[in-house]
C-alpha positions as CSV (number, residue, x, y, z in Angstrom):
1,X,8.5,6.3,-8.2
2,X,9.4,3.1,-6.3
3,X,8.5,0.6,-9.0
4,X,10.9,2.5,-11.0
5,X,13.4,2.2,-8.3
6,X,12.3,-1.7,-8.3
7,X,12.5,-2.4,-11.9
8,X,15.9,-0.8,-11.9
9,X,17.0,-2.7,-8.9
10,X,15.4,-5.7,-10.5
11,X,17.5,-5.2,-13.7
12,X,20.6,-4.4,-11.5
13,X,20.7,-7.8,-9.7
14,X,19.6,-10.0,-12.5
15,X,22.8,-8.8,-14.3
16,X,24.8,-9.2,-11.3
17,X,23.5,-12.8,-10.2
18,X,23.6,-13.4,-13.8
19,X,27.8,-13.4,-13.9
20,X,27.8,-16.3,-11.4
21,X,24.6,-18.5,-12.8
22,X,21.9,-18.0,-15.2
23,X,19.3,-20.3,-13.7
24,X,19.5,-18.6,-10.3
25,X,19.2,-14.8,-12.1
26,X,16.5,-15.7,-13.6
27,X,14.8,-17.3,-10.5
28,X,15.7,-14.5,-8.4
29,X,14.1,-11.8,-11.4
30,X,10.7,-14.2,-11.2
31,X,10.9,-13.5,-7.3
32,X,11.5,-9.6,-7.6
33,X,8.4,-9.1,-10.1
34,X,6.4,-11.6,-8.0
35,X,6.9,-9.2,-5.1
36,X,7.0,-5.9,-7.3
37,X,3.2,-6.9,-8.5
38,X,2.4,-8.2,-5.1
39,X,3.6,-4.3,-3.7
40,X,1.0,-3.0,-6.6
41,X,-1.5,-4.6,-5.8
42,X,-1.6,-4.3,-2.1
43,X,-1.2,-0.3,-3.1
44,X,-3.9,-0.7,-5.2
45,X,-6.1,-2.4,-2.7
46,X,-5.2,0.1,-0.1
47,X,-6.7,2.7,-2.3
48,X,-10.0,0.6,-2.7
49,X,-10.5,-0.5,0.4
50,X,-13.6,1.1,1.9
51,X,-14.5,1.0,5.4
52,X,-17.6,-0.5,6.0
53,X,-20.1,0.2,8.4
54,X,-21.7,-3.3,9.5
55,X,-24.9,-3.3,11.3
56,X,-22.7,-4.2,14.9
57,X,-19.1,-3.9,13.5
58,X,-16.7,-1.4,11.9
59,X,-14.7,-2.9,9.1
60,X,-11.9,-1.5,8.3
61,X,-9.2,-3.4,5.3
62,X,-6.1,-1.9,4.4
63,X,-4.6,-3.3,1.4
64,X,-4.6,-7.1,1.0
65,X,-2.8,-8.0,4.4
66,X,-4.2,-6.6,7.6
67,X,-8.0,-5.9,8.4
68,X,-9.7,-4.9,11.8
69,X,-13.0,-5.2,13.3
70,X,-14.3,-3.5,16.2
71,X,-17.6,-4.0,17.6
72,X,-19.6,-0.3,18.6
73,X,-19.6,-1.2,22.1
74,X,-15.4,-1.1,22.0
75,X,-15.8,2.4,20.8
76,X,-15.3,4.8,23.4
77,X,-15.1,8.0,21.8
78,X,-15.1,9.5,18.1
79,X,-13.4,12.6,17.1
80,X,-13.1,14.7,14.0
81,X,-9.4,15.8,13.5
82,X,-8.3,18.0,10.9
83,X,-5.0,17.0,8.9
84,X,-2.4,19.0,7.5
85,X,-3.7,18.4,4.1
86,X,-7.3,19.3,4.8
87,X,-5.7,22.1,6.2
88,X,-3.9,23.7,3.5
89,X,-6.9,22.7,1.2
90,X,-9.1,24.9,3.1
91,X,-6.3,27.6,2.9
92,X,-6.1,27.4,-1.2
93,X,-9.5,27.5,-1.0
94,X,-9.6,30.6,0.8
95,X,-7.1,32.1,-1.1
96,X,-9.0,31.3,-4.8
């Protein structure tokens, strides 16, 4: 849904840069897919990242940008919560 909303917002201002010069609307659409395919990929890599467990460290990557480690011994406490989703997973469960 939101790289339809970019490639329409992409056609949009190429048009309307387009009326006052060609060069820059067509420097400013290379810019816009740049990004769009830069926000698919970091999406895609978000989906893919795994967290890893390293013999001292936790690894954790989300999408192409950020990453955290944390050593065990910064690890106070671990907790198993259950989400809203899980939740009403269990409940159509249930219900089948």
């Amino acid at each position: 849904m939101l790289v339809h909303a970019m490639l329409i917002e992409i056609i949009a201002v190429h048009i309307l840069v387009m009326r006052w010069s060609e060069i820059a609307a067509w420097v400013v659409t290379f810019f816009d897919v740049y990004f769009l395919l830069l926000l698919i990929a970091d999406y895609r890599a978000i989906t893919l990242s795994p967290v890893v467990l390293a013999p001292d460290k936790l690894h954790i990557q989300l999408g192409i940008r950020s990453f955290v480690e944390v050593e065990y011994t910064n690890i106070e406490q671990i907790t198993r919560e259950v989400t809203a989703k899980q939740k009403r997973k269990k409940k159509l469960m249930l219900i089948q």
